[in-house]
Structures are given as C-alpha cells and as structure tokens.
N, C-alpha and C positions, 0 to 999 in steps of 0.2 A: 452474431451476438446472442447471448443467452438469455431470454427474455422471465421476467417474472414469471407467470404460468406456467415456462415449464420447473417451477421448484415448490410441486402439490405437497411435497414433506413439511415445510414451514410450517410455524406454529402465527397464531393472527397478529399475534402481536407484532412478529419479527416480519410481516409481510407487513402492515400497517406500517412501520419505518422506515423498512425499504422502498415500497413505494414512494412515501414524500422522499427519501435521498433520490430514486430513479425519475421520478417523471412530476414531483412539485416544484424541483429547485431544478440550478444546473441548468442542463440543455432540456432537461425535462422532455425527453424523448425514448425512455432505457436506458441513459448511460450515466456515467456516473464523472463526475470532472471534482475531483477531493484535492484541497491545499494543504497538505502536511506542516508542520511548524514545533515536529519533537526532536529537529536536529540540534537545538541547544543544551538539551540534555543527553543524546547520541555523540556528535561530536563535538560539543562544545562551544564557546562563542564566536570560534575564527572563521564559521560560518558565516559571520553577519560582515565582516571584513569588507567584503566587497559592494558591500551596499549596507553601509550603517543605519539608515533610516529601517531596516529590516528589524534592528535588533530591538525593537518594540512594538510586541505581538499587535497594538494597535495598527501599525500599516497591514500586517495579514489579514486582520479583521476587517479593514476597511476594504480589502482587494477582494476578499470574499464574499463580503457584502456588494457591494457596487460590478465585479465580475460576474456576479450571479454563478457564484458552484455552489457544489452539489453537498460542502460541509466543508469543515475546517478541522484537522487530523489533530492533537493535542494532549499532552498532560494537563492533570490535575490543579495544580498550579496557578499555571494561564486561564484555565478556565473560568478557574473562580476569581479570580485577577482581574480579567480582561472585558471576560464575555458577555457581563449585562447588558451595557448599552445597545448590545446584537441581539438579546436573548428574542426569540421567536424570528430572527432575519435571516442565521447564520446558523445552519445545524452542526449540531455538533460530533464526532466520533472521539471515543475519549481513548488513548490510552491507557490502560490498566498496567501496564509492567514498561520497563526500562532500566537502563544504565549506560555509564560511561565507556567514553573508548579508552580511558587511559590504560586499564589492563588488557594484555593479550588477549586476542580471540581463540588461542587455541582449546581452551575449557568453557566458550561461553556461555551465558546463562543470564537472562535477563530477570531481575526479581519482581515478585505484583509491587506496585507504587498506588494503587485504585483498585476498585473493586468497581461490579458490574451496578451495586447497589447506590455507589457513589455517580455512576452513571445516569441511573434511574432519576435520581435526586435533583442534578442538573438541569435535566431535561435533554439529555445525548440520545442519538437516534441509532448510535452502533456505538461499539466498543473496538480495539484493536488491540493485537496481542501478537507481541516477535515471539516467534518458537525459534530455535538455530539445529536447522535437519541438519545432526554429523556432527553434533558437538559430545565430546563426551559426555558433559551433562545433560543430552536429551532422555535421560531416564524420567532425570527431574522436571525439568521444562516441560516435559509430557504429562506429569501426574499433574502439575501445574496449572497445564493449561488443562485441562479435564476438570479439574474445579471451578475454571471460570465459564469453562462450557458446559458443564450443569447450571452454574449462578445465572447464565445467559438464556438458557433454557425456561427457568423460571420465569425469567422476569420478561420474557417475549423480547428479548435485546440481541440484534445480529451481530455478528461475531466476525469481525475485519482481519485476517491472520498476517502479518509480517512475516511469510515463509522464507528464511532465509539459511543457507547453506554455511557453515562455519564449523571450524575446526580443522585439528591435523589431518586427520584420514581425509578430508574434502581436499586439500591444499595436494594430498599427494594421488588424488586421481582426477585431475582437470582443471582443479581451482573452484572456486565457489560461483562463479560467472558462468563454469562450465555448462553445455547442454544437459550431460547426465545428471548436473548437481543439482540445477532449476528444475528440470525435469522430474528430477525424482521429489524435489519439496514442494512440487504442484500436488503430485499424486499422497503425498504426506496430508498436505491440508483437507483433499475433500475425504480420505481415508480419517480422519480424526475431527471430521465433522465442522469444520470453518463453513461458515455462508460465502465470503467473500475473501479471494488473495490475493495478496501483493507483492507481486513477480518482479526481479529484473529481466529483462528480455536479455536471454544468454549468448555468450560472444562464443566465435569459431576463431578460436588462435591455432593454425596449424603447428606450431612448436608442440601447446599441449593436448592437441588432438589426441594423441596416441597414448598419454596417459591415462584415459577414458575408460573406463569395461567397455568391451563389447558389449552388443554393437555398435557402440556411440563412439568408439576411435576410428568407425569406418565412415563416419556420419559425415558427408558434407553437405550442409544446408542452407541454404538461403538466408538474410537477415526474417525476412515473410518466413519462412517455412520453420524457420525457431520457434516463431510467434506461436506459430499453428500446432505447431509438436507441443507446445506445455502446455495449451488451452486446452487442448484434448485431454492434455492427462490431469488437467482441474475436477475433467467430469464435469457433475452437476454441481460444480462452486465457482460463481461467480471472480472474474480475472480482473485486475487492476494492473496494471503497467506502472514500473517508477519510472521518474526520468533520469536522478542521480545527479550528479554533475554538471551544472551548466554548460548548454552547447550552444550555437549559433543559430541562429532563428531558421534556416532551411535545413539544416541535421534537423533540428525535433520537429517541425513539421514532417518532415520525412517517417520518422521513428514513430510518432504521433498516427501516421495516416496505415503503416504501417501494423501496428497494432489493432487499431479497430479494424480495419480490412480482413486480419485474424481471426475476428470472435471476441478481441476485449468487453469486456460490459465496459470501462474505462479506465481513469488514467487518475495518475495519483503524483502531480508534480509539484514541489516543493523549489529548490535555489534553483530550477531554471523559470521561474516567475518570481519570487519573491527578491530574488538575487538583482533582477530589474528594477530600473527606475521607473515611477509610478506611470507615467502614460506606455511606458513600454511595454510593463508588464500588465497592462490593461488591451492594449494590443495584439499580444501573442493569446490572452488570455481568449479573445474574441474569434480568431484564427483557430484555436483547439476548438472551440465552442462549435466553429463550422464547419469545421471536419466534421463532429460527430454530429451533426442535422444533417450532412451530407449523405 
C-alpha cells in the first residue's frame, strides 16, 4: 500500500485532507473505504431497482455514517440536499463533472457540473473527476480536466480521478476492461497529475486477448497479478478499486482481499453495499473494514 509520506510533492492542504479521508475516518489505518452514490446521474434510476430504500441518498448517508467510511462520492445536488444533518460526520468527495448514459460511449465526454470552489464551500475533502482515456474527445476532457487541476491546486483540494477507458479505438483493441486499457489509464492519471484513481481491476477474456498491442495479447496473468500490473503503473498516485456490479458476498471478499494484497490504498464500492438491505450492507461493510486492518 502506498502510504502518505511517500507523496513529499503534495501541497499542505491536500495532505491535510487526505489525511482525515486516510487515517480519521474509515478504517483509519492508510486505506481509504469511499461509498459512491453518482450512479443516478451515470446510469440512471434503475439502479436503485433492486433495493428501493437506496433511491434516497439519505440511506447512503446513514450507511456511511453508522459504517464508518472514509467519505461519500457525490454530485452537487445530493450534497446540498442531503448532506447537512452529516455535515462534520460524513466527508465528503464531490464530483465536479458528469453525464448520462443514454448517449453512446463511443465520443465520450463528461462535462464540469461543479467546480472545485464549490467543493471548498461545502466543506469536501477531495473532488472527483471521470476523464475517458480513448475517447475521442480526450483532447477536451484533458484541457478540462487541467483546469480543475490548477482550481485543485489552488485551493489544496485532492483530486480523485474516475480513469476510465472508452471509446471506439478501446473497443477495438481489447475492450475497455482490457489489461492494456486499465493499464494504460492508470499510467494517464499519475502522468496528468491525479492524487488519487479509480481503477476497475481488468478482466483476461482469452477471445480478446489477442486483440491487445503487444505485449499485452501475450499477457496471461492472474486476477492478483492484474491488480499488481496497474498499481505499478499508478506510480506515485494513490489506487482505488471499484466494485461495479453487485456480486455475492465471497466473489467480493475475494476481489476485495485481492486488491489490497496488491498495493490498493482502497476501495470505492457503491451497488455492491448500497444495492443491500441495511444490516446486510452493514455486514459486508464491516468484513471490507477487516480486510483492510488485516
């Protein structure tokens, strides 16, 4: 795991935040355990489908409070919505930018929705910002995000990156799940200055192995040795793990144990906790908890 100390670059402020996200909340031990809750603006309401009491950001809040993580991942919105009755219990990471899935990913481009100032104001201890490495529009996305990473700069505010792989040219060398895809938008984030990313851990489909550049269509690696391959190429930026898609409580322990075993600094799981019924997801909640004091 990559520990604070070794990231002497930091500016006081942005160590000042991250500290309380790593070692005041959470497991409070280095790691970081963040409850996302911007899939209603990502994909939509049919998210909350499977567990309705979800669809009012007040259970997040109350699972994040009473769980003890390490923040609550969020738009603008929610925040000012929701978040008072937590304000000082529940930290906050705001997201600055989003959009809908209803258009194709193959140009995608997420636009600001917040600013890092509106961050400040709340009282958010990080920001978060999707870039899509491989989309066409990463021209834009890139000068984009370079302005919030001065705005973050200024204002000593860490910078949570959503690095994710998207577009036609990704689709046609591996997929966006792929090793080289993740791989390469690890090595995007800490090259353009993110504090902290947020990986999926990348799948081995031998069908699309072969569609890969070399060397990565010779690449056969372990679920573990995935892990280890992107966290290397984060460098000096703190790794986050998603979970994605609700799985069965020994897959994500497994993927869970996995991950930190890696080098994750932590994990960033969303519908597979909140997707749960409240002692459930108060359960699993406790079990990631002990992984990472483990």
């Amino acid at each position: 795991m990559k520990k604070l100390d070794e990231f002497e670059h930091l500016s006081l402020g942005k160590r000042v935040r991250l500290q309380r996200l790593l070692y005041e909340y959470g497991p409070g031990n280095g790691h970081m355990l963040i409850l996302p809750i911007d899939q209603g603006l990502e994909h939509g309401p049919v998210d909350f489908f499977p567990h309705p009491e979800s669809a009012d950001p007040d259970f997040q809040f109350k699972l994040a409070k009473e769980g003890g993580y390490s923040g609550i991942a969020l738009h603008i919105g929610l925040a000012e919505k929701y978040a008072r009755k937590y304000a000082g219990e529940v930290p906050i990471v705001l997201k600055v930018n989003g959009k809908t899935r209803i258009p194709s990913d193959s140009h995608a481009l997420s636009p600001l929705t917040s600013s890092v100032e509106d961050a400040v104001r709340i009282g958010a201890d990080a920001v978060g910002y999707t870039l899509y490495v491989g989309s066409p529009n990463q021209h834009a996305d890139i000068m984009q995000f370079n302005s919030v990473r001065a705005e973050a700069e200024r204002f000593g505010m860490p910078v949570i990156m959503w690095s994710y792989p998207r577009g036609q040219a990704v689709a046609k060398k591996g997929g966006r799940n792929s090793l080289y895809a993740v791989d390469y938008a690890a090595r995007v984030a800490c090259e353009l200055g993110a504090d902290v990313v947020k990986l999926n851990v990348p799948e081995d489909n031998p069908e699309l192995r072969a569609e890969q550049p070399s060397p990565y269509n010779e690449l056969e690696l372990t679920y573990e040795e995935r892990v280890k391959k992107v966290v290397e190429s984060a460098g000096k930026t703190m790794v986050l793990f998603s979970g994605g898609s609700k799985l069965g409580d020994e897959d994500l322990l497994h993927r869970a144990k996995a991950c930190l075993d890696g080098g994750a600094t932590g994990l960033i799981f969303g519908r597979n906790l909140w997707q749960r019924k409240w002692e459930d997801a108060l359960r699993i909640t406790g079990e990631l908890k002990k992984l990472m004091r483990e």
